[in-house]
C-alpha positions as CSV (number, residue, x, y, z in Angstrom):
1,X,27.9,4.8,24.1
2,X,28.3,4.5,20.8
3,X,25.8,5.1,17.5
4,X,25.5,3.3,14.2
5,X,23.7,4.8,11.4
6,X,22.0,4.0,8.6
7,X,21.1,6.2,5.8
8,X,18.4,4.9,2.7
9,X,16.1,5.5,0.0
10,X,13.2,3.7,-0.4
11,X,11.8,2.6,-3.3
12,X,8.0,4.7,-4.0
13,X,4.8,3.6,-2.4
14,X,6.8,1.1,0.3
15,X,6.9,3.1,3.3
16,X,3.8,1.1,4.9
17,X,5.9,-1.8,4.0
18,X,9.2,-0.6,5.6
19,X,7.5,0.3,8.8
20,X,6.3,-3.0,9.2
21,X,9.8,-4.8,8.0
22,X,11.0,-2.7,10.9
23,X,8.4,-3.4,13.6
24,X,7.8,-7.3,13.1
25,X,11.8,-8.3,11.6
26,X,14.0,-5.9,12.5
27,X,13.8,-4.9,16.3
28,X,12.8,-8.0,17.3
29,X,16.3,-9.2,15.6
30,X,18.2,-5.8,17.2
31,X,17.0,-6.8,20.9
32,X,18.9,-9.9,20.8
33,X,21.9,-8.5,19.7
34,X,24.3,-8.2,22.7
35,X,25.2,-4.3,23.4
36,X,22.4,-3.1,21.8
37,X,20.7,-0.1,23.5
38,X,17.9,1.9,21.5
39,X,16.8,2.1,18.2
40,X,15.3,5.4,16.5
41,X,14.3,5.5,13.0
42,X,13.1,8.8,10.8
43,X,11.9,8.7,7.7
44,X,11.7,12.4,5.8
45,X,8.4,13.9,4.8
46,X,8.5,12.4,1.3
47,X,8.5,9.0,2.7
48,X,11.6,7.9,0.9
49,X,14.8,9.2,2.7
50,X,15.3,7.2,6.3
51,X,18.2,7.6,8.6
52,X,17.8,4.7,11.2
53,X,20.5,5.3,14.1
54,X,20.6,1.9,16.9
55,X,22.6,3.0,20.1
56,X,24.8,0.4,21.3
57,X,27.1,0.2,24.5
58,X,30.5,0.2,22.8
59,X,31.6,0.5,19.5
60,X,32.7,-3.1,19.4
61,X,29.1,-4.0,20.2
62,X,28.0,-2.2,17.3
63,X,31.2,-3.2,14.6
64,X,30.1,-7.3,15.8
65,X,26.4,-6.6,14.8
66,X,27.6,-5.2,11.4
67,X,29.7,-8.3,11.2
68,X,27.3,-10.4,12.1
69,X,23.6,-10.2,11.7
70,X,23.2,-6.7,9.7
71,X,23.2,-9.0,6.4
72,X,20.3,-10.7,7.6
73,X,18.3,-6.9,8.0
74,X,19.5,-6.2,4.6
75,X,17.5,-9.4,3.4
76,X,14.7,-8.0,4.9
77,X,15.1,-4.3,3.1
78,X,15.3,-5.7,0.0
79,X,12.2,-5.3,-1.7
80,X,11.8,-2.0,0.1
81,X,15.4,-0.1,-0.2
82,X,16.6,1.1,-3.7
83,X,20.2,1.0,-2.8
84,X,22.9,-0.1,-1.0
85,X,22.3,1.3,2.4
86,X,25.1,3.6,4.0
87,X,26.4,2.9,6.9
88,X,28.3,5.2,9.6
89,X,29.5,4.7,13.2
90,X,29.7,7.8,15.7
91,X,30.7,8.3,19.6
92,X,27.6,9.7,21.3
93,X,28.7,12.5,23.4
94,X,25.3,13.6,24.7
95,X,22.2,11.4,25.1
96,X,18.7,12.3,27.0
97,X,17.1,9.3,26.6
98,X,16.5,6.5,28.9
99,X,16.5,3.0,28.6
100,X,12.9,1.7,28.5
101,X,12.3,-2.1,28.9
102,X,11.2,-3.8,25.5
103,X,7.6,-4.4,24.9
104,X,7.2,-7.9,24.2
């Protein structure tokens, strides 16, 4: 297994907005993504720092997706994120979490 993260700052007052972004654009986008696993986002007290962290099968799963169809969740961030997001890969080496089917 392998993890992607994502670490951002959102701009004030859009974490409503973000939440949604995430719910009806980007998930929906993630599932189809061959490799993909599990997504996880947290979003600090404030409401402005997020880490969002999408488990993937294999690394190469993940390093296609970034190649691929991340610029299209960037469009979707960008009235919401103040920067450019950062982006980091790890090997998971301990997971408790199942897979649970999508809700559709």
């Amino acid at each position: 297994m392998y993890a992607r993260t994502v670490f951002l700052r959102l701009r004030p007052d859009t974490g409503a907005r973000f939440a949604q972004i995430i719910e009806d654009e980007i998930l929906p986008l993630l599932r189809t993504q061959s490799g993909f696993e599990n997504e996880i986002t947290l979003v600090a007290p404030e409401g402005r720092d997020v880490v969002a962290i999408s488990i993937w099968d294999q690394k190469e799963s993940a390093d296609f997706y970034g190649r691929t169809a991340y610029s299209q969740v960037l469009q979707h961030l960008t009235n919401v994120v103040e920067r450019t997001p950062d982006v980091r890969g790890y090997d998971v080496a301990n997971a408790t979490f199942q897979k649970v089917p999508a809700v559709e």
